[in-house]
PDB file of N, CA, C and O in Angstrom:
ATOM      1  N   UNK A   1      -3.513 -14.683  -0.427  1.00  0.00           N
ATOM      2  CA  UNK A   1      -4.707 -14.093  -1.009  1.00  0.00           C
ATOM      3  C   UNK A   1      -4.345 -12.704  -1.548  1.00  0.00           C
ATOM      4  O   UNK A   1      -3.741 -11.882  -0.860  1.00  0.00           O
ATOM      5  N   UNK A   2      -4.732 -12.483  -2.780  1.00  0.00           N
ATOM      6  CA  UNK A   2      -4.421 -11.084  -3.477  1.00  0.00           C
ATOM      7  C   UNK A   2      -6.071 -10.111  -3.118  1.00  0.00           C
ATOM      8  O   UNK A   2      -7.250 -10.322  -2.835  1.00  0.00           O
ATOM      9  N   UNK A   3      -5.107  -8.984  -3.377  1.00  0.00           N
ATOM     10  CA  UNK A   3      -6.614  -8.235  -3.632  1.00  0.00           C
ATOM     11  C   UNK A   3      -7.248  -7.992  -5.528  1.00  0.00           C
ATOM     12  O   UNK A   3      -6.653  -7.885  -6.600  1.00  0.00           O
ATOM     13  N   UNK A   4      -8.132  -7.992  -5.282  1.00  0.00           N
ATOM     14  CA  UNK A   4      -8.679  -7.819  -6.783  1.00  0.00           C
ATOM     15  C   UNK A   4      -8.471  -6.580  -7.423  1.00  0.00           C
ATOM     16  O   UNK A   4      -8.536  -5.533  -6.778  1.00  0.00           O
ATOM     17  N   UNK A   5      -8.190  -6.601  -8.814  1.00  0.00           N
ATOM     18  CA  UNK A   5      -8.228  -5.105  -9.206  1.00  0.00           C
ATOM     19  C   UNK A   5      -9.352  -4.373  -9.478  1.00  0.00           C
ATOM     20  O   UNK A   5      -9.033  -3.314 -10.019  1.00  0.00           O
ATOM     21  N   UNK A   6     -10.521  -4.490  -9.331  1.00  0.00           N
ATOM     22  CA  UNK A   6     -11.479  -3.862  -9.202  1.00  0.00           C
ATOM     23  C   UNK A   6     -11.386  -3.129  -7.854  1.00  0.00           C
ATOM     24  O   UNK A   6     -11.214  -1.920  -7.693  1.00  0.00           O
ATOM     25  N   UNK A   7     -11.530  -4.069  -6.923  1.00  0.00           N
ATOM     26  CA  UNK A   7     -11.172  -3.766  -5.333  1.00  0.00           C
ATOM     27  C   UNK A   7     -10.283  -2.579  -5.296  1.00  0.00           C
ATOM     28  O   UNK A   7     -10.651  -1.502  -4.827  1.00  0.00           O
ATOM     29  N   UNK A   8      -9.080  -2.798  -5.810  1.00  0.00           N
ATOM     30  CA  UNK A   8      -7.969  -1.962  -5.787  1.00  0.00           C
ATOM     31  C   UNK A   8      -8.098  -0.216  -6.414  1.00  0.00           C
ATOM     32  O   UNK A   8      -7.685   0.894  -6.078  1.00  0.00           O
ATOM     33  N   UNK A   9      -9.012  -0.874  -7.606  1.00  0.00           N
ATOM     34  CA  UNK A   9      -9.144   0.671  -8.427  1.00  0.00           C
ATOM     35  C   UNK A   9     -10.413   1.475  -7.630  1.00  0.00           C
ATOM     36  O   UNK A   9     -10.742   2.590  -8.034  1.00  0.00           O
ATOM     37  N   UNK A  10     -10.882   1.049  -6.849  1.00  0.00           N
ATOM     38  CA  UNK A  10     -11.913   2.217  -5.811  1.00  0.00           C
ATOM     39  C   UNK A  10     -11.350   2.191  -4.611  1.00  0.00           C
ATOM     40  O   UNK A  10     -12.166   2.694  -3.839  1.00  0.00           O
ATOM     41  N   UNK A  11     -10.330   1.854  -4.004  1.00  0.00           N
ATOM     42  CA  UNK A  11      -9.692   1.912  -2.341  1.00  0.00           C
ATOM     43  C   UNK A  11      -8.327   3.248  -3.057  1.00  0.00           C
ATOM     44  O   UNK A  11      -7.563   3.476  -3.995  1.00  0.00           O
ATOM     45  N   UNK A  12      -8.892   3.820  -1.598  1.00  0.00           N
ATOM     46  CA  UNK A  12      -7.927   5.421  -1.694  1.00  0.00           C
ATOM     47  C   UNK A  12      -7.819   5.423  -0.454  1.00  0.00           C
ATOM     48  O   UNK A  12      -8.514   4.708   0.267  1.00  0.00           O
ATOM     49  N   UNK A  13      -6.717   6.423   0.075  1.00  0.00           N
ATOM     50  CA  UNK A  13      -6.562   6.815   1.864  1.00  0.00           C
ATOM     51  C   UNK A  13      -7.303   7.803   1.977  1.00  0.00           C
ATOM     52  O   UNK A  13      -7.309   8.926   1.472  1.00  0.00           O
ATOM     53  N   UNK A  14      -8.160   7.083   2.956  1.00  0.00           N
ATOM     54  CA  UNK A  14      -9.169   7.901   3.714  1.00  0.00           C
ATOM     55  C   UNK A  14      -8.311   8.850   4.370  1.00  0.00           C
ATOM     56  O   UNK A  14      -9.074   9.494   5.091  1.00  0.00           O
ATOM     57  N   UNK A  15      -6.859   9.397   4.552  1.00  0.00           N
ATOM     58  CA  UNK A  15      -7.063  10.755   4.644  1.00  0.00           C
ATOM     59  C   UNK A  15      -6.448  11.572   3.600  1.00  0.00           C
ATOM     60  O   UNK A  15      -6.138  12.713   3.946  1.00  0.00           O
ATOM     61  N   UNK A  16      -6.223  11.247   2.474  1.00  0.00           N
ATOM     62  CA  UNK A  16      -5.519  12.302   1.473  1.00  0.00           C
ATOM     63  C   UNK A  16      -6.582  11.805   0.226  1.00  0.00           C
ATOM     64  O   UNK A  16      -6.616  12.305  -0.899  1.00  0.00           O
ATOM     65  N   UNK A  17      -7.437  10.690   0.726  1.00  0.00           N
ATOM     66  CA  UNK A  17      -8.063  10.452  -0.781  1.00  0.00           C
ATOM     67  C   UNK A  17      -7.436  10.553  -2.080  1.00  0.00           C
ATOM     68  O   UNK A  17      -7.881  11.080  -3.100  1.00  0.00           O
ATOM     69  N   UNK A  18      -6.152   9.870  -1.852  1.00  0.00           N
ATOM     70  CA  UNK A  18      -5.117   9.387  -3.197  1.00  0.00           C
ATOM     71  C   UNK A  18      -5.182   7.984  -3.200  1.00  0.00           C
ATOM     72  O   UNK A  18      -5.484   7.399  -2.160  1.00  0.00           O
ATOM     73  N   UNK A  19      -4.844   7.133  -4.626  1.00  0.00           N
ATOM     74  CA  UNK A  19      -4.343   5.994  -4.692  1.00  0.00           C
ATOM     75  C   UNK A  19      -3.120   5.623  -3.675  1.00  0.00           C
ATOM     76  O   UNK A  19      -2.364   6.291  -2.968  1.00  0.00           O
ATOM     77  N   UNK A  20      -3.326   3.969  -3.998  1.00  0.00           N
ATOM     78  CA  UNK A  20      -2.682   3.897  -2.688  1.00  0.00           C
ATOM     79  C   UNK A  20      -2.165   2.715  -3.871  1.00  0.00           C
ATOM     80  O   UNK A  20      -2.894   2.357  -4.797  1.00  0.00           O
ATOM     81  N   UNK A  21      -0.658   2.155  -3.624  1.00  0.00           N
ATOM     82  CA  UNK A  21      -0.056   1.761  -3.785  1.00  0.00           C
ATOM     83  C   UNK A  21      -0.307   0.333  -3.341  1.00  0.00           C
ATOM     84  O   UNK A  21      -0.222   0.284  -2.114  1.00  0.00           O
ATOM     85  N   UNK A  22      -0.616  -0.989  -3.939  1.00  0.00           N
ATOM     86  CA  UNK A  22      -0.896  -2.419  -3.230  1.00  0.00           C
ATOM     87  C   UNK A  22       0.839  -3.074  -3.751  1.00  0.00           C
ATOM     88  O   UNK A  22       1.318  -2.963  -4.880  1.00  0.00           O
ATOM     89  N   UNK A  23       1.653  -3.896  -2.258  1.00  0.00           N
ATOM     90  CA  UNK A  23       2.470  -4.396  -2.448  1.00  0.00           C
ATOM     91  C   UNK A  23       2.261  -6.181  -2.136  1.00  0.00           C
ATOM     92  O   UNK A  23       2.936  -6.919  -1.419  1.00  0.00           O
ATOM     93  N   UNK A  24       1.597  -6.348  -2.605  1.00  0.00           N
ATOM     94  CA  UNK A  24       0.909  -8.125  -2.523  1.00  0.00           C
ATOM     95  C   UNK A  24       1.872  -8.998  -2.383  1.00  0.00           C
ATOM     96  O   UNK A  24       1.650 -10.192  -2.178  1.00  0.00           O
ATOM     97  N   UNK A  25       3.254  -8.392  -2.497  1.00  0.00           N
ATOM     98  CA  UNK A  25       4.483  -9.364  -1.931  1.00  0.00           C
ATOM     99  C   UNK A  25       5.261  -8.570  -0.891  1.00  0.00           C
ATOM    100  O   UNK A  25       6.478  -8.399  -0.820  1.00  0.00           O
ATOM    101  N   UNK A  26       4.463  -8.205  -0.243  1.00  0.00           N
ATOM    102  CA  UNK A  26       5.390  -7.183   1.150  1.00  0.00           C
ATOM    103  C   UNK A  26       6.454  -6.433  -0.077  1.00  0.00           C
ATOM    104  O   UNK A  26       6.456  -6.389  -1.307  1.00  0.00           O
ATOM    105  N   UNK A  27       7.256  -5.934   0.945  1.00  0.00           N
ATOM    106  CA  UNK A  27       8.561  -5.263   0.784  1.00  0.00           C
ATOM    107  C   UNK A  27       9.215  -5.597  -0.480  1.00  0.00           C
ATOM    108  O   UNK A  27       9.294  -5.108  -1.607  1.00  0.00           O
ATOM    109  N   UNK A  28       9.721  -6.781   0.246  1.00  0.00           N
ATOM    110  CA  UNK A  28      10.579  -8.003  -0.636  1.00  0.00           C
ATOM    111  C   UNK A  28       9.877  -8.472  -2.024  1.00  0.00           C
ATOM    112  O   UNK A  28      10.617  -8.961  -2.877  1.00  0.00           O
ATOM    113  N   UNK A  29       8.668  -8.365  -2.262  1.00  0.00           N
ATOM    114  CA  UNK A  29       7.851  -8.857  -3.601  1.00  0.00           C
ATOM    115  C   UNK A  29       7.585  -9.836  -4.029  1.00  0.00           C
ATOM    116  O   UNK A  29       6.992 -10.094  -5.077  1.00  0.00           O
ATOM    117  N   UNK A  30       8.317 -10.997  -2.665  1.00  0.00           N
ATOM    118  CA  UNK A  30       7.787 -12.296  -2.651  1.00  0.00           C
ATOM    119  C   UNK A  30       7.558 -12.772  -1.486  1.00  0.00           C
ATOM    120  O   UNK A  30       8.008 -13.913  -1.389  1.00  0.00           O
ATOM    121  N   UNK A  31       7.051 -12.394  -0.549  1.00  0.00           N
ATOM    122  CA  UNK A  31       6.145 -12.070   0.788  1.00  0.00           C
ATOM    123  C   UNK A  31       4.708 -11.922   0.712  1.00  0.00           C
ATOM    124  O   UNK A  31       4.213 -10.827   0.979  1.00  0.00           O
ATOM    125  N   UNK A  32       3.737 -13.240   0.263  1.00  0.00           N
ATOM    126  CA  UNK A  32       2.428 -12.449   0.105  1.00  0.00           C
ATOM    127  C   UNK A  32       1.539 -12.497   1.764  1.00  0.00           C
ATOM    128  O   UNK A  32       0.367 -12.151   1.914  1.00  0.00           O
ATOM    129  N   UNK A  33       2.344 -12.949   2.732  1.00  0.00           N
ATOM    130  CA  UNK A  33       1.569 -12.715   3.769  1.00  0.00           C
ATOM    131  C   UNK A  33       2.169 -11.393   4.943  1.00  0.00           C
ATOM    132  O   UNK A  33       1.691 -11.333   6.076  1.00  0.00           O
ATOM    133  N   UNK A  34       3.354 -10.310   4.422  1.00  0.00           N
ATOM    134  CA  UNK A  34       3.683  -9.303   4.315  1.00  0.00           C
ATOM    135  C   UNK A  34       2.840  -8.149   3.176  1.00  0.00           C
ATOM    136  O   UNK A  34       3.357  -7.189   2.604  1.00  0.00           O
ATOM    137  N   UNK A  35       1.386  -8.625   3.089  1.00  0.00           N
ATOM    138  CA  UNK A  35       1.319  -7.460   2.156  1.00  0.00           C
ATOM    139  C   UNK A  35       0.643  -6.478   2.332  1.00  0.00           C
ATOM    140  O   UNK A  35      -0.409  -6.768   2.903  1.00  0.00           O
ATOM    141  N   UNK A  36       0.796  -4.995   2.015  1.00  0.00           N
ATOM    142  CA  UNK A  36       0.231  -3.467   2.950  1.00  0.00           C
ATOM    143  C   UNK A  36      -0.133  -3.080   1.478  1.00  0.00           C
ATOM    144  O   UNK A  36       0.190  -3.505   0.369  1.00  0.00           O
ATOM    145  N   UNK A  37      -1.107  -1.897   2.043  1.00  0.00           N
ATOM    146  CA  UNK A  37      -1.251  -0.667   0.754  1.00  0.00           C
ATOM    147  C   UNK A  37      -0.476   0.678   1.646  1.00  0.00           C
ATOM    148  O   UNK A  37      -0.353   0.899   2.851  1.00  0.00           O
ATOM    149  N   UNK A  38      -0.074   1.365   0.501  1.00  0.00           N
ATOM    150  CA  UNK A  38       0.909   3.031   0.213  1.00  0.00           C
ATOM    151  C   UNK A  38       0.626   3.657   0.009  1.00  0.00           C
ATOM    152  O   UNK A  38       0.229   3.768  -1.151  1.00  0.00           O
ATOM    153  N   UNK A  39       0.531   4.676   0.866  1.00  0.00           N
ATOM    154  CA  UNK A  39       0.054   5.734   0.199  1.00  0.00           C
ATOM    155  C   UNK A  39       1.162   7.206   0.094  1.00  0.00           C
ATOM    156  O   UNK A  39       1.323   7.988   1.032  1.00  0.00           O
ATOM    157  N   UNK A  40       1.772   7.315  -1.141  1.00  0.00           N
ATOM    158  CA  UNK A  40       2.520   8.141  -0.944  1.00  0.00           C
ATOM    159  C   UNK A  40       2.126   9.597  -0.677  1.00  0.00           C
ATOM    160  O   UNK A  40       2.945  10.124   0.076  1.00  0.00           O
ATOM    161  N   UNK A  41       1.076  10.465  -1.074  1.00  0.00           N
ATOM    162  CA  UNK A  41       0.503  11.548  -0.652  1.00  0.00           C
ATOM    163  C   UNK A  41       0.690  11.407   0.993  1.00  0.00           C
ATOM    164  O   UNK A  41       1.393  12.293   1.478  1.00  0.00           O
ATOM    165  N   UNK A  42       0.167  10.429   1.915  1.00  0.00           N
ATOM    166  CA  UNK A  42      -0.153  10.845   3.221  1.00  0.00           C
ATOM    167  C   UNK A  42       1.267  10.365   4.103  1.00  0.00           C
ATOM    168  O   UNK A  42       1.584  10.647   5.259  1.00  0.00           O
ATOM    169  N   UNK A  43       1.988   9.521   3.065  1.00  0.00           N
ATOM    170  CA  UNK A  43       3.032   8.744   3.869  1.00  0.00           C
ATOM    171  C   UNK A  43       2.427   7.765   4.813  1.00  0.00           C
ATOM    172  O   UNK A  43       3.220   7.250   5.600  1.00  0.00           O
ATOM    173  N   UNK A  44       1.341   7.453   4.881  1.00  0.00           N
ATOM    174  CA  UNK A  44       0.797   6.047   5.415  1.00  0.00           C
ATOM    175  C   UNK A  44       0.723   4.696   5.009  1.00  0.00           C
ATOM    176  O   UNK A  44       0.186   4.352   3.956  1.00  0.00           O
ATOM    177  N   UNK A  45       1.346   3.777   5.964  1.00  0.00           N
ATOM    178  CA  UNK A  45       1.119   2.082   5.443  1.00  0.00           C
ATOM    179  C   UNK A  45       0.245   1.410   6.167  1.00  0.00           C
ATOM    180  O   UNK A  45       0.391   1.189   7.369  1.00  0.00           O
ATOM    181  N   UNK A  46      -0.806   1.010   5.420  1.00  0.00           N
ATOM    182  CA  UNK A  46      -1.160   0.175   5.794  1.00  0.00           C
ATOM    183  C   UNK A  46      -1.791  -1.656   5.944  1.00  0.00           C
ATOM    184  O   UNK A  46      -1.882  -1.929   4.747  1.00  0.00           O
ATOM    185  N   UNK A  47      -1.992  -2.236   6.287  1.00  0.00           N
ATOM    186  CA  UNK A  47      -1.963  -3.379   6.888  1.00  0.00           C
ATOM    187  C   UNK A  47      -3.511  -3.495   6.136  1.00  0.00           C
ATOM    188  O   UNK A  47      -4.488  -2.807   5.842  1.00  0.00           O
ATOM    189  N   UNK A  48      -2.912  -5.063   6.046  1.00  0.00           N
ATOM    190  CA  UNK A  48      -3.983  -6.269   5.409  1.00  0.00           C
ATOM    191  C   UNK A  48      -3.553  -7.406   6.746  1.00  0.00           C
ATOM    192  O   UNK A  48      -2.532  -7.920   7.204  1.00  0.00           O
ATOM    193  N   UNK A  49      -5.020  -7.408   7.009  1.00  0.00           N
ATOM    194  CA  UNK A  49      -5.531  -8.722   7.520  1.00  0.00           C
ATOM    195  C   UNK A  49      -6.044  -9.994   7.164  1.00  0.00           C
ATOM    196  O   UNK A  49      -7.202 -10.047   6.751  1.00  0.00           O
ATOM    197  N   UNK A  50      -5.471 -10.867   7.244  1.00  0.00           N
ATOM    198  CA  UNK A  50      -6.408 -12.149   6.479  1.00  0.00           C
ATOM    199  C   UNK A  50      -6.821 -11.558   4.854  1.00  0.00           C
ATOM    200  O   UNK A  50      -7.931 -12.063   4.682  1.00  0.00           O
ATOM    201  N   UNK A  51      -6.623 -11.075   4.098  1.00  0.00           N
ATOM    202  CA  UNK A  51      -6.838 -10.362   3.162  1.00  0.00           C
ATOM    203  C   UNK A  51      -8.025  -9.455   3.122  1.00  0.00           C
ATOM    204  O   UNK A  51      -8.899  -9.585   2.264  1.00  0.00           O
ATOM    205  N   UNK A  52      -8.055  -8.585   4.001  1.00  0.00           N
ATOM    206  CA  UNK A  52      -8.647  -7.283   4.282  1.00  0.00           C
ATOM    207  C   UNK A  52      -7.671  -6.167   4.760  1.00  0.00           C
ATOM    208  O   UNK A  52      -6.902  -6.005   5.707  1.00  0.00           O
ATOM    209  N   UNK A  53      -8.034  -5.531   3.746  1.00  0.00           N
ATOM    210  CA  UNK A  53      -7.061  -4.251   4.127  1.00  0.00           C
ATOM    211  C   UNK A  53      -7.611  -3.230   5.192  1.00  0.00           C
ATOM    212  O   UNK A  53      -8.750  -2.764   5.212  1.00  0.00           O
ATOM    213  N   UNK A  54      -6.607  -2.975   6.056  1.00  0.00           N
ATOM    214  CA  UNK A  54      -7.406  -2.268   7.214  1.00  0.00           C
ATOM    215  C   UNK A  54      -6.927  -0.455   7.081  1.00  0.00           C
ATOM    216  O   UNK A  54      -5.942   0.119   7.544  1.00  0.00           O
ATOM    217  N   UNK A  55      -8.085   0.080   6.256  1.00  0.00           N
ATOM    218  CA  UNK A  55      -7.795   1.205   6.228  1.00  0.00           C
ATOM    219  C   UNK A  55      -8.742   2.486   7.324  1.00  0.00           C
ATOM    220  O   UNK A  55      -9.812   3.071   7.160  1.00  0.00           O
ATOM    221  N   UNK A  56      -7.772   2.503   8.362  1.00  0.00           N
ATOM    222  CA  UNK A  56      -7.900   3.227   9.442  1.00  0.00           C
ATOM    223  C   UNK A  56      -6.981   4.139   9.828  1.00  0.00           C
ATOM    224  O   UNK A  56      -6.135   3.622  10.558  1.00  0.00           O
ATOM    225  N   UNK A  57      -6.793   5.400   9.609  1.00  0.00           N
ATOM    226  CA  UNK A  57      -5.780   6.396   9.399  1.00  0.00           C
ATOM    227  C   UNK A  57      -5.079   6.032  10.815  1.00  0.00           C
ATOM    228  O   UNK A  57      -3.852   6.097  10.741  1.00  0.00           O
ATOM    229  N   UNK A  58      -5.634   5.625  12.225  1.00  0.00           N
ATOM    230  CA  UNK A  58      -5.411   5.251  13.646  1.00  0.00           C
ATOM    231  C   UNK A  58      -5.012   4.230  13.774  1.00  0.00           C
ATOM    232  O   UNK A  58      -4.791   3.720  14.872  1.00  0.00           O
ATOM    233  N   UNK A  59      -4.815   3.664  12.627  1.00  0.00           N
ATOM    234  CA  UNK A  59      -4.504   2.008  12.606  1.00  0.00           C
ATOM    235  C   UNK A  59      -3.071   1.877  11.886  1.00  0.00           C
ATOM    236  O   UNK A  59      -2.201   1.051  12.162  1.00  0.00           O
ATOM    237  N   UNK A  60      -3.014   3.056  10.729  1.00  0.00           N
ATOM    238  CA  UNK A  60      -1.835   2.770  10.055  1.00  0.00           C
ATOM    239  C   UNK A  60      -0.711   3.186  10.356  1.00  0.00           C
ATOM    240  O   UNK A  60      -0.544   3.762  11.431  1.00  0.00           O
ATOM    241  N   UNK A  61       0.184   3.013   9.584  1.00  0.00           N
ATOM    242  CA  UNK A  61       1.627   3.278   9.975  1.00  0.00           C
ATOM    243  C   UNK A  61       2.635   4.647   9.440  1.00  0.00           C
ATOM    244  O   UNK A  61       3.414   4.539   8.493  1.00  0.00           O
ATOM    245  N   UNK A  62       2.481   5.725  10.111  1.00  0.00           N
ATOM    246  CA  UNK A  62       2.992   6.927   9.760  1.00  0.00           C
ATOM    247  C   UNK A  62       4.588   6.616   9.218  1.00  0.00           C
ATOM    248  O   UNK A  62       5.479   6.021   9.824  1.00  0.00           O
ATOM    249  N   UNK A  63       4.610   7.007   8.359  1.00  0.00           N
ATOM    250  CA  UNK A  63       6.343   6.972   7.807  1.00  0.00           C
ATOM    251  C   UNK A  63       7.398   8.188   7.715  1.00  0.00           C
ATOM    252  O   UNK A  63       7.247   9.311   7.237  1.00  0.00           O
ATOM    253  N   UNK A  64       7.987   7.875   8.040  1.00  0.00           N
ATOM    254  CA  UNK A  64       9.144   9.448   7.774  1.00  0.00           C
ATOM    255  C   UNK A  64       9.531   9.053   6.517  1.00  0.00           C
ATOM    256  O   UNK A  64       9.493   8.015   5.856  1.00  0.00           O
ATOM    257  N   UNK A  65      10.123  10.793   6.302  1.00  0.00           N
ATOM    258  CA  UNK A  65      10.632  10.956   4.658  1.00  0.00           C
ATOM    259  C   UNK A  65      11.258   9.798   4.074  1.00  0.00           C
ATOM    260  O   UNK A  65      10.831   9.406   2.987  1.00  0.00           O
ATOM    261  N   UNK A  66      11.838   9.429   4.417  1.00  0.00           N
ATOM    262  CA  UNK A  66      13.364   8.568   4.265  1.00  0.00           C
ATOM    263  C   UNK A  66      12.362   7.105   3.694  1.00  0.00           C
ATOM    264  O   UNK A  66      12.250   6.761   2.517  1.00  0.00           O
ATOM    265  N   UNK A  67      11.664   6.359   5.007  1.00  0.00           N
ATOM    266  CA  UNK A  67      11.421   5.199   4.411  1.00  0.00           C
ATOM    267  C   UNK A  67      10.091   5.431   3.589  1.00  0.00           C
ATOM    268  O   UNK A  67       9.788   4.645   2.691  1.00  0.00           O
ATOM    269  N   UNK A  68       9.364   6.432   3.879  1.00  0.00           N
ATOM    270  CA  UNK A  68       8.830   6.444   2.829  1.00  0.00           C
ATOM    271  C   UNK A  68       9.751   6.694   1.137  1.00  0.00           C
ATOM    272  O   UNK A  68       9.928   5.724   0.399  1.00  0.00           O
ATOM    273  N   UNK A  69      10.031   7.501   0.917  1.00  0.00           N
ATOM    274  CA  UNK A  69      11.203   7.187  -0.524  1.00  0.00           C
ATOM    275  C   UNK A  69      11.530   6.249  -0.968  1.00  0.00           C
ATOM    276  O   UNK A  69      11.661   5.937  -2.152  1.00  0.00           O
ATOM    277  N   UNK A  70      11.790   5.384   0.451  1.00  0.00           N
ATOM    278  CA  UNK A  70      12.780   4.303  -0.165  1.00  0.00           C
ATOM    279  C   UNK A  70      11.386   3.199  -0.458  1.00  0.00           C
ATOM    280  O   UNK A  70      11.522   2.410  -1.393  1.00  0.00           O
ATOM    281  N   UNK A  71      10.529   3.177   0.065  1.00  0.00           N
ATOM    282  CA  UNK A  71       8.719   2.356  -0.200  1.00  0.00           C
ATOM    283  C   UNK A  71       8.453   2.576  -2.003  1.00  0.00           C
ATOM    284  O   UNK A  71       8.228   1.700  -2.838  1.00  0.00           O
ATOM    285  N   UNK A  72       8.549   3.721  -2.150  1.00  0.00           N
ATOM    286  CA  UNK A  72       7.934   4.475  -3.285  1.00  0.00           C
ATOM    287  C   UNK A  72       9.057   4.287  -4.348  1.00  0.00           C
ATOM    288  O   UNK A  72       8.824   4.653  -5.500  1.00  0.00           O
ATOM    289  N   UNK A  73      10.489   3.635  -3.971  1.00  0.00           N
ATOM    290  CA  UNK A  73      11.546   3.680  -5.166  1.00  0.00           C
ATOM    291  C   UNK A  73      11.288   2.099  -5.316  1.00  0.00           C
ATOM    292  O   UNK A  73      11.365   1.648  -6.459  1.00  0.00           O
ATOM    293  N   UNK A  74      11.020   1.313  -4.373  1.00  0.00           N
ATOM    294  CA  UNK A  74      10.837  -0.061  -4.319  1.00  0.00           C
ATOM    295  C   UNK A  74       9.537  -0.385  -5.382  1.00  0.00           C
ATOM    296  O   UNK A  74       9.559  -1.235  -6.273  1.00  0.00           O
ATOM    297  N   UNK A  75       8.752   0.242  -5.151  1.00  0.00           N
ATOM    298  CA  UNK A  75       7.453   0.156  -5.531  1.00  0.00           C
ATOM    299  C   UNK A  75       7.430   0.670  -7.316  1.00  0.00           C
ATOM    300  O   UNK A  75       6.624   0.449  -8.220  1.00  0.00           O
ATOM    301  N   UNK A  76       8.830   1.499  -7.248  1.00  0.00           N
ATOM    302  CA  UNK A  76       8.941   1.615  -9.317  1.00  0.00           C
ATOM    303  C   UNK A  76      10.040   0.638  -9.536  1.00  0.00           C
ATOM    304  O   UNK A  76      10.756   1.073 -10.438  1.00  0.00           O
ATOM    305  N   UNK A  77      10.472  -0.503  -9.086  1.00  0.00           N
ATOM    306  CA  UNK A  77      11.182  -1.434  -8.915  1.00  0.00           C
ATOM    307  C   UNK A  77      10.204  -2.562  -9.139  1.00  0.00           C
ATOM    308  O   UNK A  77      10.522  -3.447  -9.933  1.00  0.00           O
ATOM    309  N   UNK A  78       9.217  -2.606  -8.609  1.00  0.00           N
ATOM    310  CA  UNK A  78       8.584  -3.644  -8.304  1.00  0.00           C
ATOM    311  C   UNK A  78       7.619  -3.503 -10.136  1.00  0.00           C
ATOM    312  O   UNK A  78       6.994  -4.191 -10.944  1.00  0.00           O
ATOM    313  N   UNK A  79       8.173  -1.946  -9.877  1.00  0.00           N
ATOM    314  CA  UNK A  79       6.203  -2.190 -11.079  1.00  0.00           C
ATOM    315  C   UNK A  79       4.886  -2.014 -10.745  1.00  0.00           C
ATOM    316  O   UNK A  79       3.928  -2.207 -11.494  1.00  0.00           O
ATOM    317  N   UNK A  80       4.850  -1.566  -9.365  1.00  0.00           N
ATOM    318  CA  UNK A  80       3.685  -1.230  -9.165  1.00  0.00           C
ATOM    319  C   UNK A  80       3.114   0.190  -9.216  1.00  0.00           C
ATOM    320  O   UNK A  80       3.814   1.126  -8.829  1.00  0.00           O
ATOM    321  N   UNK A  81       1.983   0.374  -9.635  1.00  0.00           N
ATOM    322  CA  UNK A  81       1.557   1.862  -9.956  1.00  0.00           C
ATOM    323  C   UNK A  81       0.300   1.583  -8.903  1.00  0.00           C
ATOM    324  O   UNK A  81      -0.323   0.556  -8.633  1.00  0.00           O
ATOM    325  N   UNK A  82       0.166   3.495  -8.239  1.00  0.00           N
ATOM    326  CA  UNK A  82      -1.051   3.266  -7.731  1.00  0.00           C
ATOM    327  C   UNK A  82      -2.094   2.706  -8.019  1.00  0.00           C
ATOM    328  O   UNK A  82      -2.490   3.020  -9.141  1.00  0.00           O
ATOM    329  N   UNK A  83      -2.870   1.837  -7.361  1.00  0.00           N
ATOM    330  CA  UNK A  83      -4.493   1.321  -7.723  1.00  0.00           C
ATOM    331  C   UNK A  83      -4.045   0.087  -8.702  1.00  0.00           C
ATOM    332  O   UNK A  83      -5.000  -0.492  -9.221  1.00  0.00           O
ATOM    333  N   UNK A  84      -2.764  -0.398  -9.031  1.00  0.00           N
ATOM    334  CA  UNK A  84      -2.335  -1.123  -9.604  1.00  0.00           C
ATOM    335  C   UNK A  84      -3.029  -1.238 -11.016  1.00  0.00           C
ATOM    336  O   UNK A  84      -3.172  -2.340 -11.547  1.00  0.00           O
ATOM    337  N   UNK A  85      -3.368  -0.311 -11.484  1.00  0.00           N
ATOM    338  CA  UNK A  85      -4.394  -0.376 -13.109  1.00  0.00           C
ATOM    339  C   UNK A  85      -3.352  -0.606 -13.680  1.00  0.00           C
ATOM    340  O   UNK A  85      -3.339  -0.770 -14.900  1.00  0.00           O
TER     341      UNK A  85
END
């Protein structure tokens, strides 16, 4: 299950209130039941459920420098732009 781009173009991280990056094929880009939103401002990942994204700053996944970079070099690899517009 994807998320919609409507969906996508109003979801921001509730704590930096930036776009957030949707990777609908996990990591790898052909993983769609691996798939999180990014947020590079806060360095947070987070998790989709059943195709609900669970955006809970207590819920998500804090990243250090490093894998965050390497998220955000993947992610201009992949082609994806925040909010995916």
């Amino acid at each position: 299950m994807t998320l919609s781009p409507d969906l996508l173009a109003a979801l921001v991280c509730p704590e930096s209130r930036q776009p957030l990056l949707y990777f609908a094929g996990g990591e790898a880009g052909d993983q769609p039941d691996q798939a999180f939103l990014l947020c590079e401002a806060s360095g947070l990942r987070y998790r989709i459920d059943g195709g609900v994204p669970v955006l809970l700053v207590e819920e998500a996944e804090r990243l250090e420098a490093r894998a965050l970079a390497r998220l955000v070099a993947r992610a201009q690899v992949l082609g994806l732009a925040p909010g995916n517009r």
